[in-house]
Steps between C-alpha positions, in 0.01 A plus 500: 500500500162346543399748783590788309331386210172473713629826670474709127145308431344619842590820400402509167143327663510843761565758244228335269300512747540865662503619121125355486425650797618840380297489180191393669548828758509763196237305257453796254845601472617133448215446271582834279910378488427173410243640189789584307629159535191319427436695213844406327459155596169479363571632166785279486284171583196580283691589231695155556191312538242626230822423271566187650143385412508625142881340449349132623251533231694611282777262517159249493402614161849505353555138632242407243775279317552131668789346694813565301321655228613828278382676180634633179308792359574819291422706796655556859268300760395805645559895443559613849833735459477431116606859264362615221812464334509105603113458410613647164756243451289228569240630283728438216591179597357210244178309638549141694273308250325109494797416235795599751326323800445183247874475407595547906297276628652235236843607549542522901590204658476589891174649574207297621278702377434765235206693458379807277256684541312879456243706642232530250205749670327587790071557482233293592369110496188401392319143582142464514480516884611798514779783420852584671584826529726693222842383705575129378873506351528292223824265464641306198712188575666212435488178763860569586344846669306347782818315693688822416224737678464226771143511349343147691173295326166444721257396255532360127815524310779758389559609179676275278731494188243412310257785615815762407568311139145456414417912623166325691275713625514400881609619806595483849382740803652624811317395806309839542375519158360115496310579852358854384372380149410158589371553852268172548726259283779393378656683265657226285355395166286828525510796221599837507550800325803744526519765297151360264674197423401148613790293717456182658618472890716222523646525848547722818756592706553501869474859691782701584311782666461856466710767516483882546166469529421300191506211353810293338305225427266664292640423113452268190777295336436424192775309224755771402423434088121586585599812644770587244254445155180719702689796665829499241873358539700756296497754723502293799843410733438233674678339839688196484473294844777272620477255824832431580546027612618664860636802733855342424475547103308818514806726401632300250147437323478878488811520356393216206201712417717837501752339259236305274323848487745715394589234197135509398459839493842579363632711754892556371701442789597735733159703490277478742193273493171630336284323739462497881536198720240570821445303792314520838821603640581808309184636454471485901837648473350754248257602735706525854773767306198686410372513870781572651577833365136553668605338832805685524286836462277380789797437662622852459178681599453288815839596619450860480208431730685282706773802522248736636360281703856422702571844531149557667646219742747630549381838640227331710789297657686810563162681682485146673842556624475858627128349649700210732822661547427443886395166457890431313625651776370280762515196254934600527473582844384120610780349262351505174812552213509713199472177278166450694320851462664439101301160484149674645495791267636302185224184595221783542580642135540130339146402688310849377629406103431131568105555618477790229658248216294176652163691468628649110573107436124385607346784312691502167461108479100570553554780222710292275262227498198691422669457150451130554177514603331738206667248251423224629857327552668350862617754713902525545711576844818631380709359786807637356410849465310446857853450635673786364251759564538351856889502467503849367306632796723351714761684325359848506397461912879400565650803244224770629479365861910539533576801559205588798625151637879648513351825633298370759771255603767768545310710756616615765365299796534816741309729311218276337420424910478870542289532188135644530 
C-alpha cells in the first residue's frame, strides 16, 4: 500500500513536471491560453478584495455600539435593501421621545446600562486658536451613552446627571477634535463655540481611529436637554441605548425592552412593533445580504470568462495532442499505460489554469487593495475566495483537460510511432 502510494505521487511529481516543461517550450501559446484564465480569476479576486476592504470597515462603523449593546429607534439601523413602501411605514411611525426613554430606563430591571441620545448637527468649531473644518458631528447624550458606545475617558470627566438635568452648557470631544482645535494644550477647562454658542470642555475621549478615510473621532457630545431646547425636540426621534449585565442575558434583556416598549407605546397585541431593535449584528447582517446579490453577479460574470477560457484549453490541448502524437507513441511503446498518458495531459491542463489563476490571484489582490490604499484603511487578503478561485481552476483544467487526456491516451501505439 505504502509503495503504491509513493508510486501515484512520483507520478503525479513526473507529469507536473513534464507539464512545466511543455508550457515553457510553447511560451506564447501557453501564455495566450492561460489569459483567459487569469482574466476570470482576476475579476473574481479584485472584486472579492476591494469588497472585502470596504465590508471590514463597514462592519467597523456599524460596530459603533459596545459589548452587548443594542438600540431602540423609530428607524431601521440602516436602509440597505429598505422599500419605499417600508420607509413609508416607518415614516408614520410615532417619534421615540426623552419621555418614553425616561419611563424605560425606570422600568427595566436587567440592563446595565441605558443611554439616549440624538444627533443634533454637523458644521464647524470655533476656539480662539483656531477653526475646525465644517465636518464636526454634533451628539446629544446622557452618561448612560458613553458605556453603551464603548466611548472610554482620557482627560477630565464625562457628562453627568446633573449636566443632562441642569441643560449645562458643556461638552465633551472626540480625540480628533480636542487635538485639531486645541493643538498646543489641553483641551479641558478650555471654551468653545459650536454653532455661535459658548460650551465648556469638560473631558476627552480616547481615539478610536479613522475610518474610510476620515475621522470617527472627530465629534462633540454635549448633554441631550442642551441639544433638545437649541435645535428642537418635537420633531425629533431619538435612540434609546441599552447595555445588556452580560453575553448570557443579552436575549432576554432585549426581550424586557421589546415587551416594556410595546406597553408604553400602546401597541395592541398582536401588531407588530412600531420601533426597531438594531444591533451590531444585524446591521452587519444588513449589509452582507446587500453584498451578496453583488458577489453572486461577480460570480456569474467571472464564470463566463472562466468558460471561455477552458474551452480555449481545451483546443490547445487537443493541437498539443496531434503535436506529440509520436512522443505517446513511444511513451506506450516503453510500457507507459493509458492511465499514465491520462495523468500527463489532465496534469498539463490543471498546471496551465493553476499558473493562469495564481498570477489572476496576485494581480486582483494588488487591484483590490488599491481600494485600501486611496482610503486610507488596512489592506485585506481574502484567503477564502483565494482558495476557491484556486479550486475552481483546478476544476475547469480537470473538466477541459479530459477529453484530450482520453484522446491522447487511447492512441494507437502503432500508428502514433509511424506518425510524421
Amino acid at each position: 500500500m505504502k509503495s503504491r502510494k509513493i508510486s501515484i505521487i512520483s507520478e503525479v511529481r513526473e507529469s507536473c513536471t513534464m507539464a512545466l516543461g511543455a508550457i515553457a517550450s510553447h511560451k506564447l501559446r501557453s501564455g495566450l491560453t492561460l489569459l483567459g484564465v487569469l482574466v476570470g480569476v482576476f475579476s473574481i479576486i479584485v472584486v472579492m478584495t476591494a469588497m472585502r476592504v470596504l465590508q471590514s470597515d463597514v462592519e467597523r462603523q456599524l460596530s459603533s455600539l459596545g459589548s452587548d449593546t443594542f438600540m431602540v429607534r423609530k428607524w431601521p439601523g440602516t436602509f440597505i435593501g429598505v422599500s419605499s413602501g417600508d420607509y413609508e411605514k416607518y415614516w408614520r411611525r410615532k417619534n421615540v421621545t426623552m419621555e418614553e426613554g425616561k419611563r424605560l430606563e425606570e422600568k427595566l430591571n436587567l440592563p446595565a446600562n441605558i443611554g439616549i441620545e440624538a444627533t443634533f448637527w454637523s458644521g464647524e468649531v470655533k476656539t480662539r486658536y483656531k477653526t475646525s473644518a465644517p465636518t464636526v458631528r454634533l451628539y446629544g447624550e446622557t452618561p448612560g451613552s458613553f458605556p453603551a458606545h464603548n466611548w472610554i475617558l482620557a482627560e477630565g470627566r464625562l457628562l453627568l446627571d446633573a449636566d443632562v438635568d441642569s441643560a449645562r452648557s458643556v461638552c465633551v470631544l472626540g480625540s480628533g477634535l480636542a487635538t485639531n482645535i486645541f493643538p498646543n494644550s489641553s483641551a479641558v477647562g478650555e471654551q468653545l463655540k459650536i454653532d455661535g454658542i459658548n460650551y465648556t470642555v469638560v473631558g476627552v475621549l480616547e481615539s478610536k481611529g479613522g475610518t474610510m478615510g476620515g475621522d470617527q473621532d472627530n465629534f462633540a457630545i454635549v448633554p441631550l436637554t442642551t441639544g433638545l431646547n437649541r435645535y428642537g425636540r418635537w420633531w425629533r426621534s431619538l435612540n434609546i441605548l441599552v447595555q445588556a449585565p452580560s453575553r448570557a442575558a443579552y436575549e432576554a434583556t432585549v426581550d424586557e425592552v421589546r415587551g416594556l416598549m410595546r406597553i408604553i407605546r400602546k401597541v395592541p397585541p398582536g401588531k407588530e412593533d412600531d420601533f426597531e431593535i438594531a444591533s451590531n449584528d444585524s446591521m452587519i447582517e444588513q449589509f452582507k445580504k446587500f453584498t451578496f446579490s453583488v458577489r453572486v453577479g461577480v460570480a456569474v460574470v467571472s464564470s463566463i470568462a472562466l468558460l471561455a477560457a477552458g474551452i480555449g484549453i481545451m483546443n490547445i490541448m487537443l493541437v498539443s495532442v496531434t503535436e506529440r502524437t509520436r512522443e505517446i507513441g513511444i511513451r506506450r511503446a516503453i510500457g507507459a499505460k493509458k492511465r499514465n498518458i491520462m495523468v500527463q495531459f489532465i496534469m498539463e491542463a490543471i498546471t496551465l489554469c493553476e499558473v493562469g489563476g495564481a498570477v489572476g490571484v496576485v494581480l486582483g489582490i494588488l487591484g483590490g487593495n488599491l481600494l485600501a490604499v486611496f482610503l486610507k484603511l488596512p489592506p485585506v487578503i481574502p484567503v477564502d475566495w483565494v482558495i476557491i478561485g484556486l479550486a475552481i481552476c483546478s476544476v475547469v483544467g480537470v473538466i477541459f483537460g479530459t477529453y484530450p487526456a482520453w484522446k491522447a491516451a487511447n492512441l494507437d501505439p502503432i500508428d502514433s510511432l509511424r506518425y510524421e
